[in-house]
N, CA, C and O atoms as a Tripos MOL2 file, in Angstrom:
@<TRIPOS>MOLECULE
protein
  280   279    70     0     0
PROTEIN
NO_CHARGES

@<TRIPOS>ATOM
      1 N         -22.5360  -13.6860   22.9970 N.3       1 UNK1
      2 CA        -21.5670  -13.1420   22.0460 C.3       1 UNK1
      3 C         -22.2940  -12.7150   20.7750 C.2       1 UNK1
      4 O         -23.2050  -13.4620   20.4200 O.2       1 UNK1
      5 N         -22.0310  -11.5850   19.9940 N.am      2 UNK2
      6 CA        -22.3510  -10.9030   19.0330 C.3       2 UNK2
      7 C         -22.2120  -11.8200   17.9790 C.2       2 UNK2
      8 O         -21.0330  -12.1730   18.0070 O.2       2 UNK2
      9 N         -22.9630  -12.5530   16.8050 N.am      3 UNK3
     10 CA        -22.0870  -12.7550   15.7040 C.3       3 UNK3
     11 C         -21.4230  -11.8360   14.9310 C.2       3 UNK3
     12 O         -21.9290  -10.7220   14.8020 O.2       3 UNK3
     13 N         -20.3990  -12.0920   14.4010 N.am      4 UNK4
     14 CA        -19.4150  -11.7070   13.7960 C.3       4 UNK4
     15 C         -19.3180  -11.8620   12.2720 C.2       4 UNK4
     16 O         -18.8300  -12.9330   11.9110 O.2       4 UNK4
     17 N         -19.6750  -11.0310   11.3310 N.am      5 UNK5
     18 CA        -19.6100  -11.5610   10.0460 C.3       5 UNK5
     19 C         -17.8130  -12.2260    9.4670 C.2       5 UNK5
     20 O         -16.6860  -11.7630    9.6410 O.2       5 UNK5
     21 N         -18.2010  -13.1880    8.9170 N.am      6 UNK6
     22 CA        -16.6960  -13.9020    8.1430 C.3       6 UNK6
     23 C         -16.1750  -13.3300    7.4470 C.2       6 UNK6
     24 O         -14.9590  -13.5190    7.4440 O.2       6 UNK6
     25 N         -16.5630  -12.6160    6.7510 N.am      7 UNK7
     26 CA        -16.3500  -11.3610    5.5060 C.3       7 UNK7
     27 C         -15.2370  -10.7200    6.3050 C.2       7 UNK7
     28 O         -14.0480  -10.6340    5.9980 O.2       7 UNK7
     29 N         -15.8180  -10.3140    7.3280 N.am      8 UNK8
     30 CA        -14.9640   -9.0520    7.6620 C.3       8 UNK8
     31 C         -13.4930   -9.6150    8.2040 C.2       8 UNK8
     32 O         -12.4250   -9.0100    8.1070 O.2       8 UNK8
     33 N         -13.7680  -11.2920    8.9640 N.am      9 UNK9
     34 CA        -12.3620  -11.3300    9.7240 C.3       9 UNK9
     35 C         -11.8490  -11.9580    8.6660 C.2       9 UNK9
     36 O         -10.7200  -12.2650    9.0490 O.2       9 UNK9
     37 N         -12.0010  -12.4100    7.3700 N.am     10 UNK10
     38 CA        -10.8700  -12.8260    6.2310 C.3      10 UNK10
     39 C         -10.5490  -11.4220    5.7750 C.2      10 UNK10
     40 O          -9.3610  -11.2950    5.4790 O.2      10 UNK10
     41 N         -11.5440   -9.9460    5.5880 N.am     11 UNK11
     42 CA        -10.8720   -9.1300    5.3320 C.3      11 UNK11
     43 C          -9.9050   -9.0400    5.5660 C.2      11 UNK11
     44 O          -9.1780   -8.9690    4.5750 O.2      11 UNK11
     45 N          -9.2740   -8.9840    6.7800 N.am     12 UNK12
     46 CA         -8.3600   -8.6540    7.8060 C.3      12 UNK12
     47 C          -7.6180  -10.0220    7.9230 C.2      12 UNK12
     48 O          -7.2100  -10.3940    9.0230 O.2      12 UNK12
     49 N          -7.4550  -10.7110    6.8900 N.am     13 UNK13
     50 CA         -6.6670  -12.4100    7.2680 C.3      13 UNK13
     51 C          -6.8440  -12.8280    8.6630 C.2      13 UNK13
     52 O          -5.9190  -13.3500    9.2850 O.2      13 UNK13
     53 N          -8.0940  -12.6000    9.2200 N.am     14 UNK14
     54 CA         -7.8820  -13.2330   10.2580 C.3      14 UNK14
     55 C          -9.0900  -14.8980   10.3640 C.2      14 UNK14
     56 O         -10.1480  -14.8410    9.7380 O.2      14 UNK14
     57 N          -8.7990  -16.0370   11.0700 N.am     15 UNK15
     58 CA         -9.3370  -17.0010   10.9590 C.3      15 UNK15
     59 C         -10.9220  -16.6780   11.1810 C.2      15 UNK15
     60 O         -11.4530  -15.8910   11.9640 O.2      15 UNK15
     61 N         -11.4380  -17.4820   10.3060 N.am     16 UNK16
     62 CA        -12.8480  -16.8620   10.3710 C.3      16 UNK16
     63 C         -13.6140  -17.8370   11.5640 C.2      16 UNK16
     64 O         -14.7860  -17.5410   11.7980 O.2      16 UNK16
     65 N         -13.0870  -18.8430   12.2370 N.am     17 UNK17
     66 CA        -13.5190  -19.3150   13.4760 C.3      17 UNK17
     67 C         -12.5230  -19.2510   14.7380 C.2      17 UNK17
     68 O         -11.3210  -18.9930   14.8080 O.2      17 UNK17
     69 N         -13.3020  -19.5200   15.5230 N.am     18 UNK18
     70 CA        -11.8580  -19.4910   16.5200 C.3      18 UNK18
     71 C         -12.3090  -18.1460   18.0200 C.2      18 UNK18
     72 O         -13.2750  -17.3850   17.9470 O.2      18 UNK18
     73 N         -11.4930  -18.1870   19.0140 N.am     19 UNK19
     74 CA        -11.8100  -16.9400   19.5800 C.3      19 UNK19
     75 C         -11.1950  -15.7530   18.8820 C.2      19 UNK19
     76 O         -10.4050  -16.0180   17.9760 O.2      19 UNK19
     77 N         -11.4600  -14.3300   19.1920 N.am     20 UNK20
     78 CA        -11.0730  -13.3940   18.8470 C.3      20 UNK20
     79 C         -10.5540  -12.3980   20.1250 C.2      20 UNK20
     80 O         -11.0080  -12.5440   21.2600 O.2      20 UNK20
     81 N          -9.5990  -11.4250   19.8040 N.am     21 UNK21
     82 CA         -9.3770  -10.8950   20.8290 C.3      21 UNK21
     83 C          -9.0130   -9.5880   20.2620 C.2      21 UNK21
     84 O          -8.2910   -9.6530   19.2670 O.2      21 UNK21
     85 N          -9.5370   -7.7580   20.9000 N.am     22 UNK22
     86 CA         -9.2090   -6.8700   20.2980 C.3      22 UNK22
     87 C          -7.5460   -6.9260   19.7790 C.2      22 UNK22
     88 O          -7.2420   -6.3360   18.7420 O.2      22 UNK22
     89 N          -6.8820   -7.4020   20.2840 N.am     23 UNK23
     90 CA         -5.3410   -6.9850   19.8420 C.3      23 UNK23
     91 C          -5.1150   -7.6820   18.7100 C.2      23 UNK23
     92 O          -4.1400   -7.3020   18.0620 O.2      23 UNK23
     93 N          -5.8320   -8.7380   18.2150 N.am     24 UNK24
     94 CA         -5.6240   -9.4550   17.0970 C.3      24 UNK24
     95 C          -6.2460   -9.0200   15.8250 C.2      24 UNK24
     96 O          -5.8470   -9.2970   14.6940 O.2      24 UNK24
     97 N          -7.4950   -8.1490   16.2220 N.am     25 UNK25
     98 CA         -7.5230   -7.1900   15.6870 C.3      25 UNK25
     99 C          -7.3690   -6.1030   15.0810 C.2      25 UNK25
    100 O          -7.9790   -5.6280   14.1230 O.2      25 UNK25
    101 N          -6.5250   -5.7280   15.6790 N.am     26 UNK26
    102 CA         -5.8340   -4.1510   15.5390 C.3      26 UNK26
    103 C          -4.0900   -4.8970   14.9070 C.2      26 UNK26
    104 O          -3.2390   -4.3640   14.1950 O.2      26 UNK26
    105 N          -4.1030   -5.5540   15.2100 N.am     27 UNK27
    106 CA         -2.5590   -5.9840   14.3070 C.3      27 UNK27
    107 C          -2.7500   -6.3710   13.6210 C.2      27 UNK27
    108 O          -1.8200   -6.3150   12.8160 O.2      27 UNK27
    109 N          -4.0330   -7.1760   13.0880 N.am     28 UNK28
    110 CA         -4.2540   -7.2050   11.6370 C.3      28 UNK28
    111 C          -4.9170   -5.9380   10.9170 C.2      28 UNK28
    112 O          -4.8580   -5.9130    9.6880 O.2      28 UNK28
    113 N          -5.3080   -5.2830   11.3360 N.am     29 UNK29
    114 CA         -5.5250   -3.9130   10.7300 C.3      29 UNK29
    115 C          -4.4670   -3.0020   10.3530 C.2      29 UNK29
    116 O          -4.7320   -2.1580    9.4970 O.2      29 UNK29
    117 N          -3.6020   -3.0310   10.7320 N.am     30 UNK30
    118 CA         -2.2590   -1.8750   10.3090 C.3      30 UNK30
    119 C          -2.0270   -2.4470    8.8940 C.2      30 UNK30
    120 O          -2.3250   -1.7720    7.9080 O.2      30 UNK30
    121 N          -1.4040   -3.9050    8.7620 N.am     31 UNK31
    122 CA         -1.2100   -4.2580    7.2260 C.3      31 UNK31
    123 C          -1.5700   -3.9630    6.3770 C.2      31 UNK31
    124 O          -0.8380   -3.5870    5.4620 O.2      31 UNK31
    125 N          -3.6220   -4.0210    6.2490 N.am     32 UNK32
    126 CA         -3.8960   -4.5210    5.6550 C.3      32 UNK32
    127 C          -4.6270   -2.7800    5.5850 C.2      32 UNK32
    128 O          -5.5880   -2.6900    4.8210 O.2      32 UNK32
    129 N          -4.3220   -1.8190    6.1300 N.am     33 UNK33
    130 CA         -4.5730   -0.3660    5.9230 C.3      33 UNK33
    131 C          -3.5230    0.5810    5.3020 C.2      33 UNK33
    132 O          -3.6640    1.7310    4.8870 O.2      33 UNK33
    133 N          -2.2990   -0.3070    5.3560 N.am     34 UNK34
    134 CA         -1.1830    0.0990    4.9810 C.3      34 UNK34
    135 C          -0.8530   -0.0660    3.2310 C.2      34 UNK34
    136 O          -0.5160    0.8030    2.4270 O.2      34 UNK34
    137 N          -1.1110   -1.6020    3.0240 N.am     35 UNK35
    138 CA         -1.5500   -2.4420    1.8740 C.3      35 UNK35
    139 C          -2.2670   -1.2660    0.8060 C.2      35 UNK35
    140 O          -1.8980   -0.6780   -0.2100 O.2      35 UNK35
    141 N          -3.4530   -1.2890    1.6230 N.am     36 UNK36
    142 CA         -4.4050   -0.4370    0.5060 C.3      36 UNK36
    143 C          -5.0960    0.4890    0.8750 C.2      36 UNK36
    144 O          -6.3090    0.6490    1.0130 O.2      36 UNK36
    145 N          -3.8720    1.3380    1.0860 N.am     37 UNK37
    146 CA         -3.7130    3.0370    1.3060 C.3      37 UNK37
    147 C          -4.3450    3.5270    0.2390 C.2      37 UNK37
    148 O          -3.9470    2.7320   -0.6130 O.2      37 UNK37
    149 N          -5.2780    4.5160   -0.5070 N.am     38 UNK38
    150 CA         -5.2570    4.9810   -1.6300 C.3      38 UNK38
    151 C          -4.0570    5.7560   -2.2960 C.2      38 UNK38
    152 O          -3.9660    5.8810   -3.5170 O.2      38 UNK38
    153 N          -3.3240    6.1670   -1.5780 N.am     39 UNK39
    154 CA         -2.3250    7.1450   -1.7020 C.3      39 UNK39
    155 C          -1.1620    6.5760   -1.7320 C.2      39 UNK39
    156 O          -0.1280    7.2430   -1.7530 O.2      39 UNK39
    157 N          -1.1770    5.1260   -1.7370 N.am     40 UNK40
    158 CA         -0.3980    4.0590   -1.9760 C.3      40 UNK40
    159 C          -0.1500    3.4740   -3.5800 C.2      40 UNK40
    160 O           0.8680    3.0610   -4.1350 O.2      40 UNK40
    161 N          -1.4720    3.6280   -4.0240 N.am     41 UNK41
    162 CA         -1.7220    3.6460   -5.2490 C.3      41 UNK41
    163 C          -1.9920    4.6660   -6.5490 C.2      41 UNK41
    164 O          -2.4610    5.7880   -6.3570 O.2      41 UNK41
    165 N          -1.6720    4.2030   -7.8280 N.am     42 UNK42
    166 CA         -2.1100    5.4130   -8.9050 C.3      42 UNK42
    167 C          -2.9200    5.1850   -9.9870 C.2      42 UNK42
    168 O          -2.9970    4.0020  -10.3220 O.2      42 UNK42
    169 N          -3.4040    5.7990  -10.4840 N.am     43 UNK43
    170 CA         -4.2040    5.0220  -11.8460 C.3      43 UNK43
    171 C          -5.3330    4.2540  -11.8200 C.2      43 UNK43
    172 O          -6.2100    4.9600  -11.3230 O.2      43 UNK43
    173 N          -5.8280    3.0370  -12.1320 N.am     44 UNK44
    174 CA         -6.8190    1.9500  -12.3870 C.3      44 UNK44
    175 C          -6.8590    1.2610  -10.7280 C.2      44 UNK44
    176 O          -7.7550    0.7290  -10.0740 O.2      44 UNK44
    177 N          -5.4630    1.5640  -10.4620 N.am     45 UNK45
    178 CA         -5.6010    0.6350   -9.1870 C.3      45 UNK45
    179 C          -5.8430    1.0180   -7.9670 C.2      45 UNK45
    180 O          -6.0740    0.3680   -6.9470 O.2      45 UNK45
    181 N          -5.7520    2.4000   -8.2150 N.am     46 UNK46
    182 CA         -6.3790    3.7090   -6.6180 C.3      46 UNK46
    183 C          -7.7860    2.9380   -6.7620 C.2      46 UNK46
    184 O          -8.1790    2.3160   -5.7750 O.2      46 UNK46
    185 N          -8.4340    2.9400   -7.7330 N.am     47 UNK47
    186 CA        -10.3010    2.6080   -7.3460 C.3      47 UNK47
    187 C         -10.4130    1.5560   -6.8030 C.2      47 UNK47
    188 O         -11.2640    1.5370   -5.9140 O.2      47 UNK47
    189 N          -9.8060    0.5200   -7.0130 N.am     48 UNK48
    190 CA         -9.3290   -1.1730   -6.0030 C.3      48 UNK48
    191 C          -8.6150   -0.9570   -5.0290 C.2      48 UNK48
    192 O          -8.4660   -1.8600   -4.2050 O.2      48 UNK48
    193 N          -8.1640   -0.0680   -4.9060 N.am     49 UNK49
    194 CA         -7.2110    0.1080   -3.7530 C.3      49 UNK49
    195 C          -8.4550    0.4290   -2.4530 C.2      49 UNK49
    196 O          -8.7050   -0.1940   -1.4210 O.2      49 UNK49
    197 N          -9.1440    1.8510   -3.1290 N.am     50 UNK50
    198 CA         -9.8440    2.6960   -2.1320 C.3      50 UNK50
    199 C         -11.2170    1.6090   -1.9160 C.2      50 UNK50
    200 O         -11.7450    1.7910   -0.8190 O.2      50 UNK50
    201 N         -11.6450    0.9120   -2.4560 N.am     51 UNK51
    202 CA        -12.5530   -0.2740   -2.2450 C.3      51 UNK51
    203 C         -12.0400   -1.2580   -1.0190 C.2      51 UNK51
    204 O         -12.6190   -1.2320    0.0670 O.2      51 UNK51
    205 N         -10.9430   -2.1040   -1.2630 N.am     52 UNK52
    206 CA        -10.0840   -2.6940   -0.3090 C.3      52 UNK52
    207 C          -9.9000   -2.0460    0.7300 C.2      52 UNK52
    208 O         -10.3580   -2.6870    1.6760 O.2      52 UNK52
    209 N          -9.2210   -0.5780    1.2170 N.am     53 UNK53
    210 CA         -9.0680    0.3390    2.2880 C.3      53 UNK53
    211 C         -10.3500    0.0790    3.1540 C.2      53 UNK53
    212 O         -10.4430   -0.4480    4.2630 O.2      53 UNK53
    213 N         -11.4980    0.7030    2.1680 N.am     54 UNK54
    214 CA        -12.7720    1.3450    2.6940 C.3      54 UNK54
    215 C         -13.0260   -1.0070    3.5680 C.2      54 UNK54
    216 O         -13.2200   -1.4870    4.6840 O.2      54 UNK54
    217 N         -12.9000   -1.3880    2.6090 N.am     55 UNK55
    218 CA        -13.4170   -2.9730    3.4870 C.3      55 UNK55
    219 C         -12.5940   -3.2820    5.0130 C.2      55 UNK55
    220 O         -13.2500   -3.4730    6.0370 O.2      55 UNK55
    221 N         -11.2840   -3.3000    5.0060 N.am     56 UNK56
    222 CA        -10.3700   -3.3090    5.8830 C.3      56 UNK56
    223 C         -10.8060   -2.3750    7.0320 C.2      56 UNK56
    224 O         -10.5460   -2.5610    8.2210 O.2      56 UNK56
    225 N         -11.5840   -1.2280    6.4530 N.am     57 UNK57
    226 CA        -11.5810    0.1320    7.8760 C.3      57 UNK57
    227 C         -13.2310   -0.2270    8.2130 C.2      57 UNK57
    228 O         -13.5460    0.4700    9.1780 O.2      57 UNK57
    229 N         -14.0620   -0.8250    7.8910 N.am     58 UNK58
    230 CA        -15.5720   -1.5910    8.0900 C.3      58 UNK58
    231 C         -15.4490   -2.5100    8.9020 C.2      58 UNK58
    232 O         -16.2400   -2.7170    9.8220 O.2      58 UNK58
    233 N         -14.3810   -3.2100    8.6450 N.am     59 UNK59
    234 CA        -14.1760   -4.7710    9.3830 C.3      59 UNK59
    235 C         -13.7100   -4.5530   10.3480 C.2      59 UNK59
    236 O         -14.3460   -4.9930   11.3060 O.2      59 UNK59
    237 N         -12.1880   -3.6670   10.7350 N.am     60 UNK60
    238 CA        -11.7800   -2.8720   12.0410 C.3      60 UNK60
    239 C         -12.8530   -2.7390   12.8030 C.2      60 UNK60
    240 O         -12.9500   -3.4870   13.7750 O.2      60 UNK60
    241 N         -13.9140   -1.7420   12.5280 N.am     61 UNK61
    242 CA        -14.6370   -1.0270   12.9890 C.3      61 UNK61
    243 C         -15.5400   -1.8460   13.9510 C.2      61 UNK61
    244 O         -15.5860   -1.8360   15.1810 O.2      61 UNK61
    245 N         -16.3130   -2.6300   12.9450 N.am     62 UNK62
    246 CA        -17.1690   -3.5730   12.8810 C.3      62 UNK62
    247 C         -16.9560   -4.8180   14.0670 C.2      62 UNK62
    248 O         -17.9020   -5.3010   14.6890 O.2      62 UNK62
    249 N         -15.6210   -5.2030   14.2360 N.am     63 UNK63
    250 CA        -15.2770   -6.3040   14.8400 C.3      63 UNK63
    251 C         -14.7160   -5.3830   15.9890 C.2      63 UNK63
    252 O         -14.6830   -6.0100   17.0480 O.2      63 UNK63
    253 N         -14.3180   -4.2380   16.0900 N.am     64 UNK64
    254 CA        -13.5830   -3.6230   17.4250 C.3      64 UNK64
    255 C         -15.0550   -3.3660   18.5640 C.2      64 UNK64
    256 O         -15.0600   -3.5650   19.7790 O.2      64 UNK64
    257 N         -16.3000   -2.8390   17.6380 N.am     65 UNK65
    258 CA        -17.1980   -2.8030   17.9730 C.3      65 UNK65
    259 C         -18.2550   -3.7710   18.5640 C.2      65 UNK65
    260 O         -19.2290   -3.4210   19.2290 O.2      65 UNK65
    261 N         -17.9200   -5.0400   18.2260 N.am     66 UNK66
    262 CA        -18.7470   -6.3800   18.4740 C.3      66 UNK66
    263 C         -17.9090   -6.8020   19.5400 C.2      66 UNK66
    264 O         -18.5050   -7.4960   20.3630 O.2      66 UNK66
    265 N         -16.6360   -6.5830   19.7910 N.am     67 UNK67
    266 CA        -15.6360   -6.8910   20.7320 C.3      67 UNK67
    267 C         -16.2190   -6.2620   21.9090 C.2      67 UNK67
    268 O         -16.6910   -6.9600   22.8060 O.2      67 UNK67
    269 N         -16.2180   -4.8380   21.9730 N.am     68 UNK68
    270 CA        -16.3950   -4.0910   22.9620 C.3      68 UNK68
    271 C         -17.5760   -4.3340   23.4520 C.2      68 UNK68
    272 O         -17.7250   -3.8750   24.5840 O.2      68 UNK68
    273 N         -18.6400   -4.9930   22.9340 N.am     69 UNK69
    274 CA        -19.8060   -5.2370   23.4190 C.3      69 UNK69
    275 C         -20.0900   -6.5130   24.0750 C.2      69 UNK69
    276 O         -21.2230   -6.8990   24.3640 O.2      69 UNK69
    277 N         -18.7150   -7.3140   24.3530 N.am     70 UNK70
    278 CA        -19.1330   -8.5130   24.6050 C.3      70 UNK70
    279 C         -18.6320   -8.5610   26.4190 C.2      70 UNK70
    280 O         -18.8500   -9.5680   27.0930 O.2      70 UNK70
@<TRIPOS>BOND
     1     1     2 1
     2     2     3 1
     3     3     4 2
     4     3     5 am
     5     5     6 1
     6     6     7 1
     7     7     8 2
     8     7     9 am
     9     9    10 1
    10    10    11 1
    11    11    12 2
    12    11    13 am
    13    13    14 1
    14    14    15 1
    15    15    16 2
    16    15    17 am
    17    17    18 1
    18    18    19 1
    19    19    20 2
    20    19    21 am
    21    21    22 1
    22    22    23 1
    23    23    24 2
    24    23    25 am
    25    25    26 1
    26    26    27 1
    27    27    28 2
    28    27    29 am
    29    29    30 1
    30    30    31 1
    31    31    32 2
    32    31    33 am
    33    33    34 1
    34    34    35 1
    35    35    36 2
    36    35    37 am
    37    37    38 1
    38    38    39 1
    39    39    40 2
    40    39    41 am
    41    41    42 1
    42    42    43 1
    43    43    44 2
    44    43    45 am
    45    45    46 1
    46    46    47 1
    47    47    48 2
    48    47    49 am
    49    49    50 1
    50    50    51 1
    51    51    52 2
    52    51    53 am
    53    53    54 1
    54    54    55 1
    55    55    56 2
    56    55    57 am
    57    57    58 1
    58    58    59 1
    59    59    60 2
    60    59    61 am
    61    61    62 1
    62    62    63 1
    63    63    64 2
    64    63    65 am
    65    65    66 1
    66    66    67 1
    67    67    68 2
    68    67    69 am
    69    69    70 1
    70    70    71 1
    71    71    72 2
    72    71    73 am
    73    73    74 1
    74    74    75 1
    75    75    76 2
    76    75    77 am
    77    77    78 1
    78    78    79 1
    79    79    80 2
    80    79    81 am
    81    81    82 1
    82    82    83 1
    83    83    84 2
    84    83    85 am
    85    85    86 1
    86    86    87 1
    87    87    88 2
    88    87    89 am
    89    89    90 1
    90    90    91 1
    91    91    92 2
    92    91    93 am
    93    93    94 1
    94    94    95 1
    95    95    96 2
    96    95    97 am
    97    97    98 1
    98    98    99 1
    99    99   100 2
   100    99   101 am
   101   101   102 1
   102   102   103 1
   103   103   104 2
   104   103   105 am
   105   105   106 1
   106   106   107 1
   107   107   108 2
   108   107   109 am
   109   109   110 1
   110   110   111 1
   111   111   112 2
   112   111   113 am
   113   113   114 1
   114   114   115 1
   115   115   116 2
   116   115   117 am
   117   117   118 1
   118   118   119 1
   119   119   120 2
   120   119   121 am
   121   121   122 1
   122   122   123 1
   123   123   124 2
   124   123   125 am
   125   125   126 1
   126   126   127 1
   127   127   128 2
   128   127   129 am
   129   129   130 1
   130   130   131 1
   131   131   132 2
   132   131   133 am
   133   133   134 1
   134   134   135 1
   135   135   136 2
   136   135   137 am
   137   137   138 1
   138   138   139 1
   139   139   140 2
   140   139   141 am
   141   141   142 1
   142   142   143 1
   143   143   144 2
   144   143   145 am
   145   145   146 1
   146   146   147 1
   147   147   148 2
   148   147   149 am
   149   149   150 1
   150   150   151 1
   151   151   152 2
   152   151   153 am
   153   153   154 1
   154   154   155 1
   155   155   156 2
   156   155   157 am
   157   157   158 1
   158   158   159 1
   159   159   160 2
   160   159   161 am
   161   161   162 1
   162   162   163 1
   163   163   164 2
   164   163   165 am
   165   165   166 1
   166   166   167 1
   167   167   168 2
   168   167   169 am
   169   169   170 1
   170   170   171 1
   171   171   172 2
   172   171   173 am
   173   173   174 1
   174   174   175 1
   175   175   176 2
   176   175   177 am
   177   177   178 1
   178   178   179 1
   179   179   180 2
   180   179   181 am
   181   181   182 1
   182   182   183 1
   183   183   184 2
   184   183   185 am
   185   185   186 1
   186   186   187 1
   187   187   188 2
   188   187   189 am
   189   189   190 1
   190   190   191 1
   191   191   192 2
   192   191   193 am
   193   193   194 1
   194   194   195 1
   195   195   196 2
   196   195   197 am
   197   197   198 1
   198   198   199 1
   199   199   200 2
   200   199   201 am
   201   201   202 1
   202   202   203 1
   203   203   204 2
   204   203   205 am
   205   205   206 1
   206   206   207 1
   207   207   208 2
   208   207   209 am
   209   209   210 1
   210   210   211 1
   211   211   212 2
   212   211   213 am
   213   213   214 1
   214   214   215 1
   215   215   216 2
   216   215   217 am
   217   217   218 1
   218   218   219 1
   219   219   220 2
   220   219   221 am
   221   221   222 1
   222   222   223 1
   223   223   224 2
   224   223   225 am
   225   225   226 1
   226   226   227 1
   227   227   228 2
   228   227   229 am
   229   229   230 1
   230   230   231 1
   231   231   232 2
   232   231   233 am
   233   233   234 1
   234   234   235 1
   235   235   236 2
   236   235   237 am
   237   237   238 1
   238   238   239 1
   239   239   240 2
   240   239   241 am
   241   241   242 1
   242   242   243 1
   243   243   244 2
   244   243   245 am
   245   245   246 1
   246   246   247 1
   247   247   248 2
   248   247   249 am
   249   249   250 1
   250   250   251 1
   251   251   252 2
   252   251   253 am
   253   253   254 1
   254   254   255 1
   255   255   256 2
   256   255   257 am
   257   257   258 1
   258   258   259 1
   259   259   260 2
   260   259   261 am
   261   261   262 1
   262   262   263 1
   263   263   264 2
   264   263   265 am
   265   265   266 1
   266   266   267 1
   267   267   268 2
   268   267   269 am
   269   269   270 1
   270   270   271 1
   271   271   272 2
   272   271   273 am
   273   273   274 1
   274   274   275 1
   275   275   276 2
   276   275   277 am
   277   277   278 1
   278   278   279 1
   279   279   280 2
@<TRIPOS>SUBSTRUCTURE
     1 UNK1         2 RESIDUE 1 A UNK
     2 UNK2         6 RESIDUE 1 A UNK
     3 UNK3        10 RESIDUE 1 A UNK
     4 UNK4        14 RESIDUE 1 A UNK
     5 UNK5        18 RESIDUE 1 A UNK
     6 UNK6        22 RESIDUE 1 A UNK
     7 UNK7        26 RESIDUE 1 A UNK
     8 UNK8        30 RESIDUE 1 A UNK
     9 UNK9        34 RESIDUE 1 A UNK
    10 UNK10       38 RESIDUE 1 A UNK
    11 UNK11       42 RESIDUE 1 A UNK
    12 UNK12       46 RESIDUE 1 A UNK
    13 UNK13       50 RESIDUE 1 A UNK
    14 UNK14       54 RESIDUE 1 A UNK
    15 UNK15       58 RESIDUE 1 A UNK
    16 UNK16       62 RESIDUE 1 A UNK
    17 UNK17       66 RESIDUE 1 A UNK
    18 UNK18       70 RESIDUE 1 A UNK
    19 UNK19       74 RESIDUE 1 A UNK
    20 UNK20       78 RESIDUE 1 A UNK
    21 UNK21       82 RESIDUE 1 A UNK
    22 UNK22       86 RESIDUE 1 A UNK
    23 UNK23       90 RESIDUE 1 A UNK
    24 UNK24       94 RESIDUE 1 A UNK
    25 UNK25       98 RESIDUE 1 A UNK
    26 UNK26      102 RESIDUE 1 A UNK
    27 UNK27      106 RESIDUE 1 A UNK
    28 UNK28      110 RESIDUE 1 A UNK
    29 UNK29      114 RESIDUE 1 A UNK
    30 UNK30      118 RESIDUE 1 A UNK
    31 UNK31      122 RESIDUE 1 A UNK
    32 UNK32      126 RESIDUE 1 A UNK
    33 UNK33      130 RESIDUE 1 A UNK
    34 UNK34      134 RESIDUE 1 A UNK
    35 UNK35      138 RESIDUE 1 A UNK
    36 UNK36      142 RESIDUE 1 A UNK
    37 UNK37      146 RESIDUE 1 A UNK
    38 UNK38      150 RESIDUE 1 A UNK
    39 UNK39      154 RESIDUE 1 A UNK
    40 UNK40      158 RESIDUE 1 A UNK
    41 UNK41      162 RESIDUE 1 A UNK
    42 UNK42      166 RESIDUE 1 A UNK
    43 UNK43      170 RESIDUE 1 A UNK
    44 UNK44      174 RESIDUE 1 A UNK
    45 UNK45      178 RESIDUE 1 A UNK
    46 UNK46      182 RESIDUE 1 A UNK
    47 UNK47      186 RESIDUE 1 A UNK
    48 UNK48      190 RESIDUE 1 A UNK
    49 UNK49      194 RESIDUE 1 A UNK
    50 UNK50      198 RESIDUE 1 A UNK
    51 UNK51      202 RESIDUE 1 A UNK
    52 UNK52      206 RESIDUE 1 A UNK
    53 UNK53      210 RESIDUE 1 A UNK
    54 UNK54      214 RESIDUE 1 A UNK
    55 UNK55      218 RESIDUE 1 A UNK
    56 UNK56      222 RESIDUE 1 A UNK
    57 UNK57      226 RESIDUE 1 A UNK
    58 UNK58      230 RESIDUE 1 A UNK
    59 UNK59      234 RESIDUE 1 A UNK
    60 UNK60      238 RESIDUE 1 A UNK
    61 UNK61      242 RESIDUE 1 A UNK
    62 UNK62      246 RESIDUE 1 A UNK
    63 UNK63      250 RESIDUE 1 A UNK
    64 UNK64      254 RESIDUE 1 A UNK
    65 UNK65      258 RESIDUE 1 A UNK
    66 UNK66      262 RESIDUE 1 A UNK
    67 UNK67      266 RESIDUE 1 A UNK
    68 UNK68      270 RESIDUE 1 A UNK
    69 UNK69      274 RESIDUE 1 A UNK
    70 UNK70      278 RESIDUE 1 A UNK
């Protein structure tokens, strides 16, 4: 099995031990892409927003990718 950075599955509220499974994945990804949409936000808080987005769509990525390889 791939390690998995912790970073990425608290990104995504997901338990940072434990098994993982793509679907638990991807349902924690809608929220938390939804959450911090940039276009969700205006002002001071689009630049935290688009920071948060950009982490959430790394960790998706990142963990859909370590999944598929196992």
């Amino acid at each position: 099995m791939i390690m998995q950075n912790p970073c990425f599955r608290l990104a995504l509220g997901l338990s940072v031990s434990g098994p993982l499974k793509l679907e638990d994945v991807k349902n924690a990804y809608r929220p938390c892409a939804l959450k911090w949409h940039p276009d969700r936000h205006q002002g001071s808080s689009k630049a935290v927003a688009e920071e948060k987005f950009e982490l959430c769509s790394a960790a998706y990525q990142s963990l859909c990718d370590s999944l598929a390889l196992d």
